[in-house]
C-alpha positions in Angstrom: -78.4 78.7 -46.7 -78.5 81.0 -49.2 -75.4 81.4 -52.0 -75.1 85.1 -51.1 -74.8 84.6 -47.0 -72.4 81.8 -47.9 -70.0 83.9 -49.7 -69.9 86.6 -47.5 -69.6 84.3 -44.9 -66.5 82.7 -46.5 -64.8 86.0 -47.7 -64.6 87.1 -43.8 -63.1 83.8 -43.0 -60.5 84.2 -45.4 -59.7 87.5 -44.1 -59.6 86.0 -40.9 -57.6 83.3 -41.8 -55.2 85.9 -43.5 -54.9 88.3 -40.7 -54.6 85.4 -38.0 -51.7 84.6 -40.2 -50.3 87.7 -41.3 -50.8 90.3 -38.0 -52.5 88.7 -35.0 -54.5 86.0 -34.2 -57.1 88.1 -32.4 -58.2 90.5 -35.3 -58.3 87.2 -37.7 -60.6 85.5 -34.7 -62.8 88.5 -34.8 -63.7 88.0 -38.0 -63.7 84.1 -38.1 -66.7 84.8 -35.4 -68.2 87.2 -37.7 -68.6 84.8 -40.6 -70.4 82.5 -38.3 -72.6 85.2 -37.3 -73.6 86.2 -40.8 -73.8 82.2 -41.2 -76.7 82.1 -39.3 -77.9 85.7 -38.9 -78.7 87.0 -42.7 -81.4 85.3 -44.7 -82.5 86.0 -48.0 -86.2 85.6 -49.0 -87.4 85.5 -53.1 -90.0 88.5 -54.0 -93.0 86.1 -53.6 -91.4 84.8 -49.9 -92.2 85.3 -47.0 -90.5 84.1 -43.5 -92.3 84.1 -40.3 -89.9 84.7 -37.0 -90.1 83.8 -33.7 -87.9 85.3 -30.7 -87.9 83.8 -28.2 -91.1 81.5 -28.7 -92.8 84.2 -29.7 -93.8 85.7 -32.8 -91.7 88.4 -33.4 -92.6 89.7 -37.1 -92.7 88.8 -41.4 -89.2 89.4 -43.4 -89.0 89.2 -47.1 -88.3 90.2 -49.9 -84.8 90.2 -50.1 -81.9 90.1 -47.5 -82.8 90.3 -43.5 -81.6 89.6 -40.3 -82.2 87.9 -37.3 -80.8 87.3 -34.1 -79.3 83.9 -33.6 -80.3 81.9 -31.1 -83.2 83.9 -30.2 -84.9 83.9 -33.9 -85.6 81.2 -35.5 -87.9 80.6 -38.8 -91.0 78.9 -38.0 -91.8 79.1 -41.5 -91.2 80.1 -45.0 -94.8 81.1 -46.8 -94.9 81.4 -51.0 -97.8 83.8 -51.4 -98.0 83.3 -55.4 -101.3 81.7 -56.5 -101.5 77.8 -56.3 -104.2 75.5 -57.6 -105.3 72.8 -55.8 -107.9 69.9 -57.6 -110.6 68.2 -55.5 -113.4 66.0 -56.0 -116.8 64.7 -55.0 -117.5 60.8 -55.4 -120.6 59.8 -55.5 -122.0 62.3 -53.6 -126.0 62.7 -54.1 -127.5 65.7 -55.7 -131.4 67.0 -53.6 -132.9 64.9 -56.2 -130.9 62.1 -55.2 -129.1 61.6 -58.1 -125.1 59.8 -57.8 -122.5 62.0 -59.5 -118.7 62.2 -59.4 -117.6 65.6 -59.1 -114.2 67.4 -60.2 -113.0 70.9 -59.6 -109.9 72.8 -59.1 -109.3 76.0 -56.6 -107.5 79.3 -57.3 -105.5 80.4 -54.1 -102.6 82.5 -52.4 -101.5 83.0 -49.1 -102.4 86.9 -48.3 -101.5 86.4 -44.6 -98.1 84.7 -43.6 -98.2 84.7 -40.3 -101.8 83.4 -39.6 -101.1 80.9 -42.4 -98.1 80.0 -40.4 -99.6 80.2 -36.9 -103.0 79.6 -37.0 -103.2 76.4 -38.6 -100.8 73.5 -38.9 -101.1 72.3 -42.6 -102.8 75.1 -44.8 -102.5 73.1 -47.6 -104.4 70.2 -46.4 -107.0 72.3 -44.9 -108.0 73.7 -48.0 -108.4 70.4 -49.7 -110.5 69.1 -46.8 -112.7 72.2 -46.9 -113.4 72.3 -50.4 -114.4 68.9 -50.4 -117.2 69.5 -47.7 -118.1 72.5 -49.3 -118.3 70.7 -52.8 -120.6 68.1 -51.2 -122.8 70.4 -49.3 -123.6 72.7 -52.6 -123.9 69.2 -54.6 -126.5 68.0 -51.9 -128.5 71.3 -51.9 -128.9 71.5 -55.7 -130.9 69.9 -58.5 -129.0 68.2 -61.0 -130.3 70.1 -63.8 -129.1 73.6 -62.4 -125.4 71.6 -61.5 -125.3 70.9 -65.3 -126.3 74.1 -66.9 -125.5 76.5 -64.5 -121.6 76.0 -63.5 -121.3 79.6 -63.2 -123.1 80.3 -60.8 -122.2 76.9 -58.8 -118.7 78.1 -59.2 -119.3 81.6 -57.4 -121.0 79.9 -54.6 -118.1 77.5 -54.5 -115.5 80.1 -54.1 -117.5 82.4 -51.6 -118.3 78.9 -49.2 -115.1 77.9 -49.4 -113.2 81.8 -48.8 -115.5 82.3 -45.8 -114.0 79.1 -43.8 -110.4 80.0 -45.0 -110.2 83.9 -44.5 -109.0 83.4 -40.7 -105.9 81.7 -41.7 -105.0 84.3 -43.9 -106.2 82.7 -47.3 -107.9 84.4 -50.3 -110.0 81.8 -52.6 -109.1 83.3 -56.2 -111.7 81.0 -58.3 -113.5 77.8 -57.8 -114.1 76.2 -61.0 -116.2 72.7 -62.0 -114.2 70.9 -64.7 -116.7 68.0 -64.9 -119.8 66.3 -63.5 -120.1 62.7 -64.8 -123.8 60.7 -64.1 -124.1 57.2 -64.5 -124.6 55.6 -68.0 -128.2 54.7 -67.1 -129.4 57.5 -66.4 -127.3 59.3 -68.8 -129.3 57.6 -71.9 -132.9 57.6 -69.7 -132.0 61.8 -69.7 -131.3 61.4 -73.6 -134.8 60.1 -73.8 -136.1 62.4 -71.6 -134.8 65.2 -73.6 -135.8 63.4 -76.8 -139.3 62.8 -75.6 -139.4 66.9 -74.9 -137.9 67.9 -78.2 -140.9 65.7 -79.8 -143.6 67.0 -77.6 -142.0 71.4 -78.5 -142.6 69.7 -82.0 -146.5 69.1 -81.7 -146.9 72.1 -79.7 -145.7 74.5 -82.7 -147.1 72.2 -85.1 -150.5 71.8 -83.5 -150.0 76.1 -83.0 -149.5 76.4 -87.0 -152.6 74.6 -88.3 -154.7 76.5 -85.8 -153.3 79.6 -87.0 -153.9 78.2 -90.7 -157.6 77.1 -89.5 -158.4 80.6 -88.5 -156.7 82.5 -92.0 -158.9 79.9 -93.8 -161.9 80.7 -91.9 -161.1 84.5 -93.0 -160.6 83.3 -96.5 -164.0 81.4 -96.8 -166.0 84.8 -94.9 -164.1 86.9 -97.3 -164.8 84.9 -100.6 -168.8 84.2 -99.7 -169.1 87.8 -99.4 -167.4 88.4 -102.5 -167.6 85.3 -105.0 -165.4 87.1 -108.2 -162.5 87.1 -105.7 -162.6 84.0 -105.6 -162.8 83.2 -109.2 -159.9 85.8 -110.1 -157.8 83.7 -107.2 -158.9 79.9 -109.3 -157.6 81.8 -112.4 -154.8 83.1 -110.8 -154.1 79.4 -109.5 -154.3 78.1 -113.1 -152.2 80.6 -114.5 -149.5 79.8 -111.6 -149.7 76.0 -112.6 -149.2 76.0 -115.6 -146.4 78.9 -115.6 -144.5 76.3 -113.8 -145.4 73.2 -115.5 -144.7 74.9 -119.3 -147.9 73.7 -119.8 -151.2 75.6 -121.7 -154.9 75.0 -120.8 -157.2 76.6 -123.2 -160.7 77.5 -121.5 -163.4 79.5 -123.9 -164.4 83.2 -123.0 -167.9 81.8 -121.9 -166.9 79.3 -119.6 -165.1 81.3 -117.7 -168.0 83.6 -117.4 -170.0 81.1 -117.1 -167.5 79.8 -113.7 -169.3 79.7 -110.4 -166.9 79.5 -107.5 -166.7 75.6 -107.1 -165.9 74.9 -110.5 -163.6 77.9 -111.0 -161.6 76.1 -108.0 -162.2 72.3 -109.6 -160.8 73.7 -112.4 -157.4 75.1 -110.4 -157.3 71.7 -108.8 -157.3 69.2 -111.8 -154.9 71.9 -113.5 -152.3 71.3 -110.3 -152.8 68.0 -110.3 -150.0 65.9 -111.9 -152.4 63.6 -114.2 -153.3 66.9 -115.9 -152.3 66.6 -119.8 -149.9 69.4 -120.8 
């Protein structure tokens, strides 16, 4: 009973009562019988209600929002729907990924009622059916997936969730909203032999691009060396240039006479660079 039928249920008694008192029982009868018909007769549904009749046995129709009537005796409720969006949570235990790997799955579902009367009529407990199907469907995409794509793509595992689970629940008048995985847990073995694993791939990225850079510095060399035998006083202006770099940043001076650096072939012009960068060099 709603507060609104109530009342107006209770003012026509009291006229009733009043004019069964003050004129003629009859008239205050008549509307003692009319309070007992709105009684039963006018229902009130909230904006996100919905109220499924039968007449007879039979579906007769969907009232709400707001005030309604039905017929009493032949109408009756069957069922009162809320079509606002609910959440449901759901999980997977230990259910086996394709490469048969144990995980404990948790997810929650986005849903409304978009349907009242098939909710109401096709199906006995909505609610409990959409648990049991998201379960199976969790387990079926869990058991036709790789553990690596479960992990790093929840996105997409989350669309294929929603449209699995929406195609099984559209005929009883039920939209799926949004599926979303809130955790996938792995045991602690094979949580730290996946740390290793991952480790052990860093390492081996390492000595890729390592073993990539000194080829690439084994090739500019190899054009250093063509360049310098075809043209020995660049490579003496590059020792002197070395020296002079060397010593800029040690604050240190080498003095070498005017001959001997004419006098420089390549290999001593770059022993020279080399004892000057070394750090037993005197400053």
């Amino acid at each position: 009973m709603n507060p609104i039928t109530v009342f107006i249920a209770l003012v026509l008694a009291f006229i009733g009562l009043g004019l069964s008192a003050a004129l003629t029982p009859l008239i205050g009868g008549i509307f003692i019988l009319l309070a007992v018909i709105v009684l039963f007769s006018l229902k009130m549904a909230k904006s996100w209600e919905r109220f499924v009749i039968l007449r007879a046995g039979r579906f007769h129709g969907v009232k709400g929002p707001g005030l309604f009537a039905i017929v009493p005796v032949l109408d009756s409720v069957t069922a009162v729907i809320d079509e606002r969006i609910q959440t449901t949570g759901f999980n997977a235990e230990q259910a086996l990924t394709r490469d048969t790997v144990p995980v404990n799955v948790d997810a929650i579902i986005f849903w409304n009622v978009n349907d009242a009367a098939k909710a109401a009529l096709k199906i006995t407990n909505y609610r409990q059916a959409i648990d049991r199907v998201a379960q199976t469907s969790l387990r079926e995409m869990i058991g036709s997936s790789m553990l690596a794509t479960l992990l790093s793509e929840r996105q997409e595992a989350d669309e294929k969730l929603r449209v699995q689970i929406g195609s099984k629940t559209a005929e009883w008048g039920i939209t799926i909203r949004a599926v979303e995985i809130r955790d996938v847990a792995i045991p602690v073995g094979l949580q730290d032999a996946m740390s290793r694993q991952a480790q052990a791939e860093r390492e081996r990225q390492a000595r890729v691009i390592l073993g990539s850079a000194e080829a690439e510095i084994a090739e500019k060399f190899v054009e250093a060396a063509k360049l310098y035998g075809d043209h020995p006083a660049a490579l003496q202006l590059r020792a002197m240039n070395i020296i002079y770099e060397t010593t800029k940043e040690r604050g240190a001076t080498i003095l070498i006479p005017t001959s001997m650096v004419d006098a420089m072939n390549p290999p001593t012009a770059l022993a020279v660079a080399a004892f000057a960068a070394s750090p037993n060099a005197p400053t």
